[in-house]
C-alpha positions as CSV (number, residue, x, y, z in Angstrom):
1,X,15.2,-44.8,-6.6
2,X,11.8,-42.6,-7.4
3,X,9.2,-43.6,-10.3
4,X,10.4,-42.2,-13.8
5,X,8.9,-43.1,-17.3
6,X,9.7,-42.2,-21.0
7,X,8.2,-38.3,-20.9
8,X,10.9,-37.7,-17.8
9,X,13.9,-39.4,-19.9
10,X,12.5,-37.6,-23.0
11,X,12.2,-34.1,-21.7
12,X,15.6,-34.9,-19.2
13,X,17.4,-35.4,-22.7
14,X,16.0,-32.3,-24.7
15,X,17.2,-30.0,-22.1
16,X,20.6,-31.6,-22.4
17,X,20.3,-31.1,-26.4
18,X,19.2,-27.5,-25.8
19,X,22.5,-26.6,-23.8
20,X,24.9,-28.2,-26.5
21,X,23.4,-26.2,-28.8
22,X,23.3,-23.1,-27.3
23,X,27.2,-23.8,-26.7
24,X,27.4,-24.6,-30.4
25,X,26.4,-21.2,-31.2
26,X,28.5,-19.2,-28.9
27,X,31.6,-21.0,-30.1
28,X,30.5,-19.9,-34.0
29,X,30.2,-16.5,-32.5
30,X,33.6,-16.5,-31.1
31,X,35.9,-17.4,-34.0
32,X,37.9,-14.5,-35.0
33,X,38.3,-13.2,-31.7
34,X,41.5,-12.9,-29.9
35,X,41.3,-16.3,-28.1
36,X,42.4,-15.8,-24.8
37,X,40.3,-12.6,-24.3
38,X,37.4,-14.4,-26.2
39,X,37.6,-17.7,-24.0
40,X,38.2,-16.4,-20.4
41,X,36.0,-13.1,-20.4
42,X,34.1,-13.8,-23.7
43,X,35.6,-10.6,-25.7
44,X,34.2,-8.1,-23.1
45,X,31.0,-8.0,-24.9
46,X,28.5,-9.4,-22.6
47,X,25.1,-7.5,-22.5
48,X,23.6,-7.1,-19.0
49,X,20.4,-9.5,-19.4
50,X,22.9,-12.3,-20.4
51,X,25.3,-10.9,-17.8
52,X,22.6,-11.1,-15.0
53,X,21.6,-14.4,-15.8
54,X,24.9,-16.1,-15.8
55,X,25.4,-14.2,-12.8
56,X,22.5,-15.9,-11.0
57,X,23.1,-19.3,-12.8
58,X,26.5,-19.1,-11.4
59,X,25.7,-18.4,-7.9
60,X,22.9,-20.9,-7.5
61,X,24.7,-23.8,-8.0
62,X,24.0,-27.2,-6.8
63,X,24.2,-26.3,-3.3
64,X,21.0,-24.2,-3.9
65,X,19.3,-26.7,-5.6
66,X,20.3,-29.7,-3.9
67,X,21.8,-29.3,-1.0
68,X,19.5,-26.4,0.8
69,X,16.2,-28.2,0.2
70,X,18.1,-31.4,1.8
71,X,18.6,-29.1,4.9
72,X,15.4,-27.9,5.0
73,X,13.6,-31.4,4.2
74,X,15.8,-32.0,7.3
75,X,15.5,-28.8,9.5
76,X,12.3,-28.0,9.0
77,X,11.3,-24.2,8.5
78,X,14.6,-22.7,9.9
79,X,16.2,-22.8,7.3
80,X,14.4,-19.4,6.3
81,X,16.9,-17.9,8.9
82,X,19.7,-19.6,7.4
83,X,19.3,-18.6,3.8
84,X,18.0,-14.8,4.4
85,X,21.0,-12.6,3.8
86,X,21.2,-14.3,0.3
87,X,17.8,-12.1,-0.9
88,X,21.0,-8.8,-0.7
89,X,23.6,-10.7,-1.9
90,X,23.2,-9.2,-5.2
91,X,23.0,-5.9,-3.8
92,X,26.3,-6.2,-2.3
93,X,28.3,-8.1,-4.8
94,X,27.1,-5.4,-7.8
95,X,27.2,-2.6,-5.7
96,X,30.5,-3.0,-3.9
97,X,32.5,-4.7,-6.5
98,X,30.5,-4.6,-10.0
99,X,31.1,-1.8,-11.9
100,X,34.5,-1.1,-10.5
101,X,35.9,-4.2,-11.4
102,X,34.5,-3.7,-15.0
103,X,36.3,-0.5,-15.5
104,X,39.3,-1.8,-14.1
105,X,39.8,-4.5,-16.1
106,X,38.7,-2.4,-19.3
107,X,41.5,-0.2,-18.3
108,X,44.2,-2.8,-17.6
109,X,43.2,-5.8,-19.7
110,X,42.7,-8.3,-16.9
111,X,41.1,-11.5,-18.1
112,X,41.0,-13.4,-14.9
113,X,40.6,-12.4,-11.1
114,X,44.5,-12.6,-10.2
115,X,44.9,-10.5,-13.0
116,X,43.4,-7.6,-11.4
117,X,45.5,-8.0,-8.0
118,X,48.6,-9.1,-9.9
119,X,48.6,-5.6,-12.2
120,X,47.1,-3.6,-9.5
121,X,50.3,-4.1,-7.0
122,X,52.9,-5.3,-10.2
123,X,53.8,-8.5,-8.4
124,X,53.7,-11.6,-9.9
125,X,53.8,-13.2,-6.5
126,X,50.7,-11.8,-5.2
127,X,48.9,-13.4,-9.2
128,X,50.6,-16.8,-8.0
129,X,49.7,-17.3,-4.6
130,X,46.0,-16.1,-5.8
131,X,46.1,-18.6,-8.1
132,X,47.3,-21.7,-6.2
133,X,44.7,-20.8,-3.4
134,X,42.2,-20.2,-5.7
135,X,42.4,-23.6,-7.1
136,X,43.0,-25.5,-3.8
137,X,39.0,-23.9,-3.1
138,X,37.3,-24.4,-6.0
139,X,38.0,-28.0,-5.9
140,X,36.3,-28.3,-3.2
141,X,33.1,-26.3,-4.8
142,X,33.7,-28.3,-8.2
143,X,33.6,-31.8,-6.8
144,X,30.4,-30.3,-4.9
145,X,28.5,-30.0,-7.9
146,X,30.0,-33.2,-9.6
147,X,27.9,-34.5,-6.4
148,X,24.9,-32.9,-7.2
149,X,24.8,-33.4,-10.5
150,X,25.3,-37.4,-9.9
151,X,22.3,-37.2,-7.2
152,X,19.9,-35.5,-9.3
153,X,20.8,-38.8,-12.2
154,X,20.4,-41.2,-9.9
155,X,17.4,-40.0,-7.9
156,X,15.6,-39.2,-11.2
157,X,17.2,-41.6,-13.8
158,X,18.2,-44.8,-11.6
159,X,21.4,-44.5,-12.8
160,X,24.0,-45.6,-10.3
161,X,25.7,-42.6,-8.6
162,X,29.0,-43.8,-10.1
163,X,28.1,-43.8,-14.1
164,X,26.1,-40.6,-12.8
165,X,28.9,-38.6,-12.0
166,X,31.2,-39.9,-14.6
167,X,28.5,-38.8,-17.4
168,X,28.0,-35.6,-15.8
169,X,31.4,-34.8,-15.5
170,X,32.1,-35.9,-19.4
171,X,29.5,-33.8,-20.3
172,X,30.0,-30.1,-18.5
173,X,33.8,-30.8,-19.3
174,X,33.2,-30.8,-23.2
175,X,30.9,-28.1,-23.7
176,X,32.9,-25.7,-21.3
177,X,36.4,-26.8,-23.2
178,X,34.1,-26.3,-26.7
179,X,33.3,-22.6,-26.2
180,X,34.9,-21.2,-23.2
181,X,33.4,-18.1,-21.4
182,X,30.7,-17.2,-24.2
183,X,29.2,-20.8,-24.4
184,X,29.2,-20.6,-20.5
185,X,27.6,-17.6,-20.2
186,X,24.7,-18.4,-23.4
187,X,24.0,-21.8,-21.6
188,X,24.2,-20.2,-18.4
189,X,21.1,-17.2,-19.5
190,X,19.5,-20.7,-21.0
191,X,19.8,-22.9,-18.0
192,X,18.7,-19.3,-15.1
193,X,15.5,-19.5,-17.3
194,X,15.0,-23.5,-16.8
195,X,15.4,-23.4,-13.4
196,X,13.4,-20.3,-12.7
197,X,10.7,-22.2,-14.6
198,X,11.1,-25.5,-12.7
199,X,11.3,-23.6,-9.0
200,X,7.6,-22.4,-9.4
201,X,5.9,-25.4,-11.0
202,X,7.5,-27.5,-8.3
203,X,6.9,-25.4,-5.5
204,X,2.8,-24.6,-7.1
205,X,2.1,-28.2,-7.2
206,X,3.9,-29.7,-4.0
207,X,1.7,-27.6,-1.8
208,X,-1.6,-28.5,-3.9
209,X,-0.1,-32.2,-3.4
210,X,0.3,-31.5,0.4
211,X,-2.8,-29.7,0.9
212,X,-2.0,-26.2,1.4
213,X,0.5,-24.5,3.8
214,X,-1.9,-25.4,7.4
215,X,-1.8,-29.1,6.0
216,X,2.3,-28.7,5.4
217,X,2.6,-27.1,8.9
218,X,0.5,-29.7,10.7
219,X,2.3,-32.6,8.9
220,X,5.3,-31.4,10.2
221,X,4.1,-30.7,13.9
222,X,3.0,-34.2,14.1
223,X,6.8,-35.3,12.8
224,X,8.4,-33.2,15.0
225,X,7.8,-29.6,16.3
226,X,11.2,-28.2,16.6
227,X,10.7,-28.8,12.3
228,X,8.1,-25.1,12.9
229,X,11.1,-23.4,15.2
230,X,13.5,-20.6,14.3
231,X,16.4,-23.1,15.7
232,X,15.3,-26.4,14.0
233,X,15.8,-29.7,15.4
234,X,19.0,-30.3,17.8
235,X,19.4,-26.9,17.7
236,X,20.7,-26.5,14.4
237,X,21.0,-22.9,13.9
238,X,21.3,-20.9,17.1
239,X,21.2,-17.3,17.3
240,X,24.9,-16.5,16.9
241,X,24.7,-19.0,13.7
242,X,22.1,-17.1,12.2
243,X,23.8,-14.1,12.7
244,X,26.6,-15.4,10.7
245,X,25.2,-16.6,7.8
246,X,23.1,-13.6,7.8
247,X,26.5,-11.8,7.1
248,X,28.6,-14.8,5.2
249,X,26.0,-15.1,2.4
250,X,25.7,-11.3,1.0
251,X,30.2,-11.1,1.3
252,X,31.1,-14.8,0.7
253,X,28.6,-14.3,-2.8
254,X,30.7,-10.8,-3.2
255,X,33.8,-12.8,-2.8
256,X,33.5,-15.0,-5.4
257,X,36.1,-14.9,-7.7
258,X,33.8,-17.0,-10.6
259,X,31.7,-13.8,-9.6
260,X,34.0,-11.4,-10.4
261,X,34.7,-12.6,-13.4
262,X,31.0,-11.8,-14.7
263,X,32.1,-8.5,-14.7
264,X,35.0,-8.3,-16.6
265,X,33.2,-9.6,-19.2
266,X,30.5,-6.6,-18.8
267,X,30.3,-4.7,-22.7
268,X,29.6,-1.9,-21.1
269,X,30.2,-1.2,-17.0
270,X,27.1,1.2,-16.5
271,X,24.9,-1.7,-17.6
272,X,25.5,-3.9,-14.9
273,X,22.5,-1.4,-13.0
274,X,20.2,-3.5,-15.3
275,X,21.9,-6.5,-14.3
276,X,21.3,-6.0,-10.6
277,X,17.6,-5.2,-11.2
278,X,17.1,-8.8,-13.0
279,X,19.0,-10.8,-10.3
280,X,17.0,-8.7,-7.3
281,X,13.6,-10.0,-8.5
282,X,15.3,-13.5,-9.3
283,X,16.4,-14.2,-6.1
284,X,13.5,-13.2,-4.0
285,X,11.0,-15.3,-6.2
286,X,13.4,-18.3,-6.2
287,X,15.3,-18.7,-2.7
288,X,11.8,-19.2,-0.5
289,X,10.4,-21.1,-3.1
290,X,13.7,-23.3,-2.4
291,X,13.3,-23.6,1.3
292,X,9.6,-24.5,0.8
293,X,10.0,-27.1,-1.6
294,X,12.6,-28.9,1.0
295,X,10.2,-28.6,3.8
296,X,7.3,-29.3,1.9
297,X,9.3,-32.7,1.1
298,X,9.1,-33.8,4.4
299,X,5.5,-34.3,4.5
300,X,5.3,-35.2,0.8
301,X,8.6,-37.8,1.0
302,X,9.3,-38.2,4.7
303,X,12.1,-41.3,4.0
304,X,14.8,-40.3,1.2
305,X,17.9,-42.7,0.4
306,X,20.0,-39.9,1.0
307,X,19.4,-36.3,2.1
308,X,20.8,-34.3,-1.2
309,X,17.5,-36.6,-3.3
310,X,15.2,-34.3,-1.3
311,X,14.5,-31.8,-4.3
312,X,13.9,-34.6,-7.1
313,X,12.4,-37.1,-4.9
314,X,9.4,-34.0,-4.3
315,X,8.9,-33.2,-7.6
316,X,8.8,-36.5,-8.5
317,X,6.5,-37.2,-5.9
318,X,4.5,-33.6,-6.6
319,X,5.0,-32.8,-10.3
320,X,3.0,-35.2,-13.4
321,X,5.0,-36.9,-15.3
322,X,4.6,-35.3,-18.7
323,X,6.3,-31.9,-16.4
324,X,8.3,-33.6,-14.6
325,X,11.2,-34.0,-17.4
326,X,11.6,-30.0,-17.5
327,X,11.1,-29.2,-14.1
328,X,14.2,-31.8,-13.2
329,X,15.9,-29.6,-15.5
330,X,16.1,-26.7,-12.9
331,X,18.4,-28.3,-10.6
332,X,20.4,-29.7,-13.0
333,X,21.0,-26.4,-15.2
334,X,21.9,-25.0,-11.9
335,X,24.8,-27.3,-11.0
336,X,26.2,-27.3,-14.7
337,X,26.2,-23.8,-15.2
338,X,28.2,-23.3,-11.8
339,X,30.2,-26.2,-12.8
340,X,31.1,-24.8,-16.2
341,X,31.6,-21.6,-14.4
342,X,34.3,-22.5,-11.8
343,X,36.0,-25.3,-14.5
344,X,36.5,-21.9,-16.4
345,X,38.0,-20.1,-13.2
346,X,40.2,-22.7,-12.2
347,X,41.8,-23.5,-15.9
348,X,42.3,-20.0,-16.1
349,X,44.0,-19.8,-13.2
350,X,46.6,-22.4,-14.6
351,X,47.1,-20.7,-18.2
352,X,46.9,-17.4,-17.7
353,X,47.9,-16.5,-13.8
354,X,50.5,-19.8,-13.4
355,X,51.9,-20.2,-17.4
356,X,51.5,-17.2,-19.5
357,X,51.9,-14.2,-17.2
358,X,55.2,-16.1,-15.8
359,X,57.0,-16.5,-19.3
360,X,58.8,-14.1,-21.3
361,X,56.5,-14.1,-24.2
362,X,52.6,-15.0,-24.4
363,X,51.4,-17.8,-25.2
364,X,50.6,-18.7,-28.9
365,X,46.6,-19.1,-30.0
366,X,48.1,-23.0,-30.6
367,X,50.0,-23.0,-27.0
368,X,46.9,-21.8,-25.1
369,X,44.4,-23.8,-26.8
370,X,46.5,-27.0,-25.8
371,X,47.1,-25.5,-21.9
372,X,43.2,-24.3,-21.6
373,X,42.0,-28.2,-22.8
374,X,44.6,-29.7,-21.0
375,X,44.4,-27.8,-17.5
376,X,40.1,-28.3,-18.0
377,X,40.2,-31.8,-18.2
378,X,42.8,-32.2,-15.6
379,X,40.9,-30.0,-13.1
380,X,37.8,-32.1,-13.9
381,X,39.7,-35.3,-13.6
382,X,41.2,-34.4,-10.0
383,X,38.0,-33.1,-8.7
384,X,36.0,-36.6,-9.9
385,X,38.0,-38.8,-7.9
386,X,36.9,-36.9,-4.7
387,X,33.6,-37.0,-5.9
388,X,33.6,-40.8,-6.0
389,X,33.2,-40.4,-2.4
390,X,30.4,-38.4,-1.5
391,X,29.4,-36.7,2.1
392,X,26.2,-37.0,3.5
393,X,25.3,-33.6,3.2
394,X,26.9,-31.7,0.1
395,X,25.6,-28.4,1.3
396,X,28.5,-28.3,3.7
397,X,31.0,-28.5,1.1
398,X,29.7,-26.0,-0.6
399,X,29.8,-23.5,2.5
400,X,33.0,-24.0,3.0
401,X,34.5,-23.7,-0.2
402,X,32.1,-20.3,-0.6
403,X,33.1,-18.9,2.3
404,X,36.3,-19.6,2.2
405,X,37.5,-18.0,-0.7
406,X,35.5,-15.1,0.0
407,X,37.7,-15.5,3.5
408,X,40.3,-15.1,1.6
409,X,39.8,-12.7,-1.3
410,X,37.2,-10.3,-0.4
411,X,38.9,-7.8,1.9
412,X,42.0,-7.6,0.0
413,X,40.2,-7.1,-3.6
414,X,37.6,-4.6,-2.0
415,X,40.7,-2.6,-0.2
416,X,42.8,-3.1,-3.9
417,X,40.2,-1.5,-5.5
418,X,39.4,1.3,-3.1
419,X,41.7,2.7,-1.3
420,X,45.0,4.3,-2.7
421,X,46.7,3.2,0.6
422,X,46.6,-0.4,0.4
423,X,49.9,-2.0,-1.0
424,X,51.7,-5.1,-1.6
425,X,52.4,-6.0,1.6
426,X,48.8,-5.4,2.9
427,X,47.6,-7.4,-0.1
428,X,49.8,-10.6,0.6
429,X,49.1,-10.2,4.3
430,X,45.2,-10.0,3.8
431,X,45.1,-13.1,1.4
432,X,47.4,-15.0,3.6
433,X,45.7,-14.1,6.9
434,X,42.4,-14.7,5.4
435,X,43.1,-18.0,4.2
436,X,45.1,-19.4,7.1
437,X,43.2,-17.7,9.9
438,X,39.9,-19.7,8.0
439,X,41.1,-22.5,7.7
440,X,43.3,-23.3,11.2
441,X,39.5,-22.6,12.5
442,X,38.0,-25.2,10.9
443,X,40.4,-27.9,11.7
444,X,40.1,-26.3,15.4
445,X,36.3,-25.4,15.7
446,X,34.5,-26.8,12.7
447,X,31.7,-24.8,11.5
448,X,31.6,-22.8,15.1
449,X,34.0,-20.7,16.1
450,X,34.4,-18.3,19.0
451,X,31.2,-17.2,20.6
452,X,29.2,-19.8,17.9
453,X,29.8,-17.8,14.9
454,X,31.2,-19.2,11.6
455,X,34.8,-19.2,11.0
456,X,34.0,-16.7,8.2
457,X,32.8,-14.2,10.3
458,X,36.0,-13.8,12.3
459,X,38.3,-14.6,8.9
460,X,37.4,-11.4,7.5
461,X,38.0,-9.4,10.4
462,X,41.5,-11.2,10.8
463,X,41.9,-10.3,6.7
464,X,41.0,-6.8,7.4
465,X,43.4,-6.5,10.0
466,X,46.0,-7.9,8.1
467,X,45.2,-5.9,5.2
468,X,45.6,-2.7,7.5
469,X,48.5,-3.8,9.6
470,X,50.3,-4.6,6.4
471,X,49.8,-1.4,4.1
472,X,51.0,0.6,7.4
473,X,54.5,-1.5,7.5
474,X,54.8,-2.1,3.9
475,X,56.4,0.3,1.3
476,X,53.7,2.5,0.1
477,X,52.8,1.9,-4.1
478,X,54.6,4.1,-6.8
479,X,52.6,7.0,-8.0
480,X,52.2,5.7,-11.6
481,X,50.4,2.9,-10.6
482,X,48.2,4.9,-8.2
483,X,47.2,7.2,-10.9
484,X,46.6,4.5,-12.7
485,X,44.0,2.6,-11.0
486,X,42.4,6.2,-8.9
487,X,43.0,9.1,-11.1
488,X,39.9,8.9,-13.5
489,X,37.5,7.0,-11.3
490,X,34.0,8.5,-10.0
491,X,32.5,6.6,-7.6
């Protein structure tokens, strides 16, 4: 454990306040609204500022905060490769998918990402097996941040890891069952501000504490020198690997189906421009400050009791005390606001893609209230016994469950949306080759494939193809629907 004292617990505990009550007045906000619409896409009336920043508070989630400075504390300055095609993730996640899937769903009322591929090809099949696969993944991702958020307690608050995670999973679980997609989204605008805030103070005073960036570089020579080299010690990210995740982060972000569901809940599709602009600047002031906080660590805090402590143990070690409270904030408001987020993604995959849109009639405001809480708690519940045994380095979890749904959804959504010639069949094919293909590859390979590049990489190839292959064999769409989705689009 790392030195705390009453200002830490204090501040720690404010922040925590500040979120409920932010949730407290979204779910005021909310009553009268139609409550499925109002607690999976927040009534469509999301402004772009709030939109942005639950955007970014989505996307950096625990991994960002906890598990990337662990790799860098342990892989020295390499890890600047490793995280670089982040800084255009935004670009390509609003530009290729953004504003399209806004006026799509405006058009056709979808509420969750199924929704969209389920209307667009009118098979309830296609909603299903999105669904069930979407769920399997995110588990992965949830009991990633269940992780982190346990670490950052117990590194911080000496709390042991295992009343840690249970707290933190109490806690997320209740304000995201409170208010649904508005409270996430208000606490998520809250919590992007937090941890902007707690990036730069920790990343201004753990080079004062180090003595600049010569004395950071020189510390680390005398560790190790393969902590200065592109490729990091043992060789950790050859050229072919950094070629990959130059590629995986800008389309497994753009994959996202948590991601895609920021849009949806757009008020107004051409506002999302805005959006892009805010999340741009956000992620080039945050993500090196990220990497250099990790690597800074490893002068500042050479010896860690586990890897993923690496970001609190610095700015404990860097930050006073009477800051210290706030600026532990940041990493925490990042893994609850993406833990919120993919809670909200998975339950509505339950109610609305596996329940609702299979009966005859909808569900009553009473029948979905009771399936939304229920499905939450059980997704939480499922995804905290995993957690109870925690890997080394939670980073890796959180690639794969990234990149693998992004295996699996991104080339059939992008194609959906797109082009007039993609049908059912091609849809199925591309989510089903995606998906296998990525994972048969990882029980093969692990996190190197053919040629050492990530089983991502050659995924969505194999889900293009599929995609292709499949829209030439398969029956080709009726013309209503086609007009429906491509007859009054501009791009």
């Amino acid at each position: 454990m790392y030195e705390t004292g009453p200002a830490v617990w204090g501040t720690f505990l404010a922040y925590l306040l500040a979120t409920f009550f932010f949730a407290w007045l979204a779910q005021r906000k909310a009553r009268g609204g139609a409550y499925m619409e109002e607690f999976f896409v927040g009534g469509r009336s999301i402004g772009p500022w709030v939109l942005g920043l639950t955007w970014i508070a989505t996307s950096a989630s625990g991994g960002s905060f906890i598990g990337v400075p662990a790799l860098a504390h342990t892989n020295g300055y390499s890890m600047l490769l490793w995280i670089a095609g982040y800084v255009i993730s935004v670009l390509v996640g609003f530009g290729l998918l953004g504003q399209r899937i806004a006026y799509v769903g405006r058009k056709t009322g979808a509420l969750t990402f199924p929704d969209l591929l389920r209307d667009r090809y009118d098979s309830p099949m296609i909603g299903g097996v999105s669904g069930v696969a979407l769920i399997i993944l995110y588990t992965g991702y949830i009991v990633a941040q269940y992780v982190a958020g346990a670490r950052v307690i117990e590194a911080v608050l000496g709390v042991p890891y295992l009343w840690g995670v249970l707290g933190f999973a109490v806690t997320v679980t209740l304000y995201t069952t409170y208010g649904g997609f508005r409270a996430v989204a208000w606490t998520d605008a809250f919590q992007a501000v937090v941890m902007l805030i707690g990036v730069l103070i920790t990343v201004t005073f753990a080079i004062s504490k180090a003595g600049g960036l010569e004395a950071i570089r020189a510390g680390l020579e005398q560790q190790d020198p393969a902590l200065l080299s592109p490729m990091g010690p043992s060789n950790f990210l050859p050229i072919a690997a950094a070629i990959s995740f130059f590629f995986i982060w800008p389309f497994a972000g753009a994959g996202q189906p948590s991601l895609m569901t920021r849009y949806l809940a757009a008020d107004n599709p051409a506002g999302l421009n805005r959006a892009l602009v805010l999340v741009a600047f956000y992620v080039i002031l945050t993500y090196p400050a990220i990497i250099l906080i990790g690597v800074t660590g490893r002068v500042l805090v050479p010896d860690l009791v586990a890897p993923d402590h690496a970001m609190p143990a610095t700015i404990m070690a860097a930050v006073p005390s009477w800051l210290a409270g706030l600026v532990l904030a940041g990493p925490m408001a990042a893994i609850m606001s993406t833990l919120s987020s993919f809670l909200l993604v998975s339950s509505s995959a339950i109610v609305r893609d596996m329940v609702e849109r299979n009966r005859k009639e909808s569900l009553t405001e009473k029948q979905a209230k009771r399936w939304t809480l229920g499905s939450t708690i059980g997704v939480a519940a499922v995804c905290l016994v995993f957690a109870l045994r925690p890997p080394d380095f939670l980073q890796y979890i959180v690639v794969f469950s990234g990149t693998g749904l992004a295996a699996t959804f991104l080339t059939p959504t992008c194609l959906s949306l797109y082009w007039p010639g993609m049908n059912k069949t091609g849809c199925m094919a591309g989510i089903l080759g995606g998906f296998t293909t990525f994972l048969a590859q990882y029980l093969a390979f692990g996190t190197r494939s053919f040629l050492d590049f990530d089983p991502f990489v050659w995924s969505l190839l194999f889900s293009l193809l599929f995609c292709i292959v499949g829209s030439l064999l398969g029956q080709r769409d009726d013309a209503e629907i086609l007009v429906r989705y491509f007859d009054d689009y501009k791009a």
